[in-house]
N, C-alpha and C positions, 0 to 999 in steps of 0.2 A: 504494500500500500504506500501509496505515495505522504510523503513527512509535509510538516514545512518547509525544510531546509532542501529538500530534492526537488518539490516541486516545480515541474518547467514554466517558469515567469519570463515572458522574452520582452526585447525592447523590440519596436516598430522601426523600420527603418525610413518612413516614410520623412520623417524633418530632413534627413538628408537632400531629398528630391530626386530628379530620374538623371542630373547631370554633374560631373565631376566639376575643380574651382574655375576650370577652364573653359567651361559651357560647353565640353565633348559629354555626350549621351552616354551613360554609364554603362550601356550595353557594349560601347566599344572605347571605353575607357581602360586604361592600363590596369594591372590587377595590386599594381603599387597603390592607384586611387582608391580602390576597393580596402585594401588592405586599411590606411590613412583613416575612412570612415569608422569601419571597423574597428579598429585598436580605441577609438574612443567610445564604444558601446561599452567595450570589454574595460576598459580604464577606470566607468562607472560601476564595474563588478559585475556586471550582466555575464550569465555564462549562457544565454541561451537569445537568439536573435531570432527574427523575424524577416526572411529576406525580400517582403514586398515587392508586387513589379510594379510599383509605383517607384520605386527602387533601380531595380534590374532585373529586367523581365528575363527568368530563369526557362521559359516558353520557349522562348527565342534565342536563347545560345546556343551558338556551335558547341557541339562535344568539346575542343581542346580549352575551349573557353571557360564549360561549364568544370572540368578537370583543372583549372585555374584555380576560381574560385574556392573548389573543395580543398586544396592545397592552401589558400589564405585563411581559409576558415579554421582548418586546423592549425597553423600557426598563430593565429589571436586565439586562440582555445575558446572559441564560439561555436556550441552545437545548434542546431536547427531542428528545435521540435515539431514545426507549424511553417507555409507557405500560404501568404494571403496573394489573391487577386484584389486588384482595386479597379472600380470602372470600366469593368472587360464583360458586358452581361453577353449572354450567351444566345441575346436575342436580340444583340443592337441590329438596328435595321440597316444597317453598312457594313458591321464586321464581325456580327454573329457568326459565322464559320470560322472566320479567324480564329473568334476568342476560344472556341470549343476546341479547337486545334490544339493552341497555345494549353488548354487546361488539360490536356492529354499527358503534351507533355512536359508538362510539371507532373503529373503524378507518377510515370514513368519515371523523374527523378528524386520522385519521394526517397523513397527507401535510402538513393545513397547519399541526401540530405542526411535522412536518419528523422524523417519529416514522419509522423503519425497521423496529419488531418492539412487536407486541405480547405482554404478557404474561398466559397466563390459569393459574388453577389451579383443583383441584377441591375446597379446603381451604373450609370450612363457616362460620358463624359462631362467637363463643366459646360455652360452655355458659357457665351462672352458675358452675360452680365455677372454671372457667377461668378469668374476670372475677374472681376474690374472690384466686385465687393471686400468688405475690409474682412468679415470672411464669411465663405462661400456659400455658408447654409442661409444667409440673409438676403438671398437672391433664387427668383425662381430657376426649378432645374427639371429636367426629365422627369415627366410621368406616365408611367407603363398606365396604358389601359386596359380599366380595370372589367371592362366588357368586352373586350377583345380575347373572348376564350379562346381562339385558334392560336393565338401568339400566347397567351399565359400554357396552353396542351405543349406549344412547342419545348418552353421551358423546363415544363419536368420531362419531358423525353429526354431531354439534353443531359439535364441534371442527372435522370438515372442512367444514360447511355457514360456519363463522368464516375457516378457511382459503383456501374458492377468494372468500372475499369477498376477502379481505385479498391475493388474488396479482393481483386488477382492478386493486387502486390501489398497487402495489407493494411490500406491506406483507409481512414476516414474522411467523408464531408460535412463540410460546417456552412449553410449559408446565412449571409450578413446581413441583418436587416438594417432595410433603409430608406427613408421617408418616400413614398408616392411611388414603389415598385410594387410587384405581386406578392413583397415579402415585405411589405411596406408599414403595417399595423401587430401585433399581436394574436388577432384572430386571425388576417391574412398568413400570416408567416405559420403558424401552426396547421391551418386547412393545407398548404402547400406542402409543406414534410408530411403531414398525412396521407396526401396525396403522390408524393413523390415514393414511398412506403420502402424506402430500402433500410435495410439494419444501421447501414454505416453511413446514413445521413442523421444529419443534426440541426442545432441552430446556433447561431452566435448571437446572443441576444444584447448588440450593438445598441442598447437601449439609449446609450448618450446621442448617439445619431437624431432621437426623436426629441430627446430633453432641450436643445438647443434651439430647437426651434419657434421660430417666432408665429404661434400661434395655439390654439388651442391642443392640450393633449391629454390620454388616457390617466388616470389616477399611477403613478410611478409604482408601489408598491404591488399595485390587481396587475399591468403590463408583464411584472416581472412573474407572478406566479402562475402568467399564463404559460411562460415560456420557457422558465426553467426545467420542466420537467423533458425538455425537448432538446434540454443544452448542452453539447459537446465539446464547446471552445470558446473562448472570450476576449472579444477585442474591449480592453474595458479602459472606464475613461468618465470623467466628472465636469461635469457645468455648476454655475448659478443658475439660478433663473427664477425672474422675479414678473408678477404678473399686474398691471392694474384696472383691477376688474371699472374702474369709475371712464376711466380715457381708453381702454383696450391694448395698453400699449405692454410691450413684454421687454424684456431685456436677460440676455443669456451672455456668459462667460466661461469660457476654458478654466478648473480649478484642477488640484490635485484630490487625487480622490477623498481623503479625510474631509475636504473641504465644500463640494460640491453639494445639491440638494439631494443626492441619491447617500442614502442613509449603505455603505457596500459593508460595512460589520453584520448588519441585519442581513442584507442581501445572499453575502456571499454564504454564510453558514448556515441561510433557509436552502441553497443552492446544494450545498453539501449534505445538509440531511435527504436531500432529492437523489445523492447519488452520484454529482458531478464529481468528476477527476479530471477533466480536459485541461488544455494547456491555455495558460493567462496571456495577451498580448498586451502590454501597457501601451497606448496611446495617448497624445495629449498634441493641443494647437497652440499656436503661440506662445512668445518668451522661449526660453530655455526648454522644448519639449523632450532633448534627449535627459535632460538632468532632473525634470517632473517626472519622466517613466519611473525614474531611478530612486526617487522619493516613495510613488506610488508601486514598486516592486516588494520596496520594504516597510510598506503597508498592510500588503496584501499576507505577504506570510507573518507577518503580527498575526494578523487574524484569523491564519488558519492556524498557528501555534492556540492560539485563546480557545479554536475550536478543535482542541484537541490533537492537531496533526501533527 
């Protein structure tokens, strides 16, 4: 059984971004630049990484490339419990065969990650006003239609044609909820892995994705106990958010998680009596987000020590 102390807690790689200091795309970036990023996950103690292809899309490297990296990775002694997709839905109306491509293979390179779940979502590219906002969720963005059942049927094809890939080479899926997709609410996200009905699918119950948002939302606590029991992996991560019912006006903030309106002591160890053991991804936006994971790392295993791990 997993401790507190083993528990695989990964940093995100995404504050990096997808480009080395030289604005070369990290995809063909030097593996010295890789390394550079790298050594400062592992500097903050992180033994376990998150290799994002919001990052470097590990989809799309060449074999000598992806043997590159597996040799930097063991050099900074950072294991890879978890690969997240970001923004690659598997039903973009441009590059859906792409993405499902690319999610192939990455689970093909599960195993010699040493990756146990992968993560996919159905979240879109930014729009340009998204890109222009101070940040992103404060601007409208892609929404899957939600009566367009020929494109949400396509989805879980897809998802489970990803799934019995990923149960060959003993790989889990996690998908990411995220505002105005098919996985978009709580009841949606759970009707969908119902539907999608494979062993080795799950959810990432991305629940800060919804918390930020400037508008109305489900009661945080009833969200959570709709979907924990469905939860495999966690991109986890804390807001403010403050609401005034007189003028309608809302106001949301990046915090660490101790700090944020989601109460994650209560959360995460209602989580744990549920059964979870999946891998933690710490995320966080603005400021210092690689030094925030690193605060909220050693939050998380406070609380699973408290809860007995």
């Amino acid at each position: 059984m997993r401790t507190a102390d083993t528990w695989p807690i990964a940093a995100n790689m995404l504050s990096f971004g997808p480009t080395a200091a030289d604005g070369t795309p990290n995809l063909d970036a030097p593996a010295a630049s890789w390394r550079g990023q790298l050594q400062q996950v592992a500097d903050l103690g992180f033994t376990d990484v998150d290799p994002t292809d919001a990052w470097l899309s590990i989809g799309e490297m060449s074999d000598p490339r992806f043997e590159e990296l597996l040799v930097v990775l063991k050099e900074v002694g950072l294991s890879v419990p978890s690969v997240s997709t970001t923004r690659r839905s598997v039903v973009d109306a441009d590059r859906g065969e792409d993405y499902l491509r690319f999610g192939h293979a990455i689970i093909d390179r599960a195993p010699a990650l040493g990756a146990e779940v992968v993560n996919f979502g159905l979240m879109q590219a930014l729009t340009p006003a998204q890109e222009r906002a101070l940040w992103f969720w404060l601007a409208e963005g892609h929404h899957d239609d939600l009566e367009d059942t020929q494109t949400r049927d396509l989805a879980i094809r897809r998802i489970r044609e990803l799934a019995d890939h990923a149960s060959e080479v003993g790989v889990e899926i996690s998908l990411e909820m995220y505002e105005d997709t098919y996985i978009g609410t709580p009841d949606l996200a759970v009707r969908f892995v119902q539907d999608v009905d494979r062993e080795n699918v799950g959810l990432n119950p991305d629940l800060g994705n919804l918390v930020r948002l400037h508008r109305p939302i489900e009661d945080i606590p009833t969200m959570f106990e709709k979907v924990l029991p469905y939860t495999n992996f966690w991109h986890i991560k804390n807001y403010t958010r403050d609401e005034d019912l007189a003028t309608g006006a809302y106001s949301t903030h990046p915090m660490p998680l101790v700090q944020g309106v989601v109460n994650y002591r209560a959360v995460i160890r209602r989580a744990l009596e549920l059964g979870f053991d999946g891998v933690f991804v710490c995320e966080h936006y603005g400021s210092d987000s690689l030094g925030v994971a690193a605060i909220n790392r050693d939050y998380i295993r406070g609380v699973l020590r408290s809860a007995g791990r």
